[in-house]
N, C-alpha and C positions, 0 to 999 in steps of 0.2 A: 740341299734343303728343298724342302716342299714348296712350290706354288699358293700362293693365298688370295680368293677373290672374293674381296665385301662391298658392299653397297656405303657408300661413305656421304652425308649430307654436309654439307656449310653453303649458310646463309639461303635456304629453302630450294639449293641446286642439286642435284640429285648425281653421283659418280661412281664410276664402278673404278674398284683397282685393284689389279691382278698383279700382285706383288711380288719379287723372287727376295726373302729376307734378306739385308745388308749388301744387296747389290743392286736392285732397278728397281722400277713401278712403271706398267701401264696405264693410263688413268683416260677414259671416255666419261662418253654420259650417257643417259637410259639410248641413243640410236642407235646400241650394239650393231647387227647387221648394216641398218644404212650407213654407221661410219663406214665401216669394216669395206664396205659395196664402194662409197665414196674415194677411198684410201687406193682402193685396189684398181678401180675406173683411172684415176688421174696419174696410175704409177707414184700416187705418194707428193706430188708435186701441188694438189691442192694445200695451202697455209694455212693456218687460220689468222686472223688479224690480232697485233700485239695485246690486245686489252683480254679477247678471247685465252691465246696462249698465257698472258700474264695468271689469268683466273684457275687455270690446270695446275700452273706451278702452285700458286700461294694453297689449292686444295691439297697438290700432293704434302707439299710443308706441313700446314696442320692436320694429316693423315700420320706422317711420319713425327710430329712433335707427340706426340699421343702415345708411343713407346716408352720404354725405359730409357733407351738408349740416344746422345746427342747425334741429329743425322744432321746432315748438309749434301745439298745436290752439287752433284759434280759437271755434269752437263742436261742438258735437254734438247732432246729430236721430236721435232715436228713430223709422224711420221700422216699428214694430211687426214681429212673426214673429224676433226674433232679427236683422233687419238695422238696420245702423248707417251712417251716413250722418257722416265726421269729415270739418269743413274745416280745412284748418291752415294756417301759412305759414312758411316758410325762410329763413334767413340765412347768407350764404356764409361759413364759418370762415376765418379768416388766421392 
């Protein structure tokens, strides 16, 4: 499947997420580069604090509640700078 990158809002925070369908999502915010620069500087060992990471998750949630399809994350990698790295997996509703 193809790659999908939208611009996603909740609650007036602004996310980008570069999504592989039924299998991940990367999800930042507008820092594109300075994450990306942060990420790369620290070898990824920069964290963000649990409230920050909380706030990626519950965005990717209702990014993926917004489908057809029931998803649920399976894990999540802090991969440092503010990106997040969600795998998750789907079940077709009937």
């Amino acid at each position: 499947m193809h790659r999908i990158t939208k611009i996603f809002f909740v609650v007036d925070h602004c996310y980008v997420i570069d999504g592989w369908p039924g299998d991940r999502l990367l999800i930042t915010d507008r820092g594109g580069y300075l994450n990306l620069l942060t990420s790369a500087v620290t070898f990824r060992l920069a964290k963000s604090e649990e409230a920050v990471a909380r706030s990626y998750r519950d965005a990717a949630l209702d990014y993926l509640a917004q489908g057809q399809l029931s998803c649920g994350p399976q894990r999540t990698k802090d991969l440092g700078g503010r990106i997040f790295e969600i795998f998750y997996s789907c079940d077709a509703q009937s």
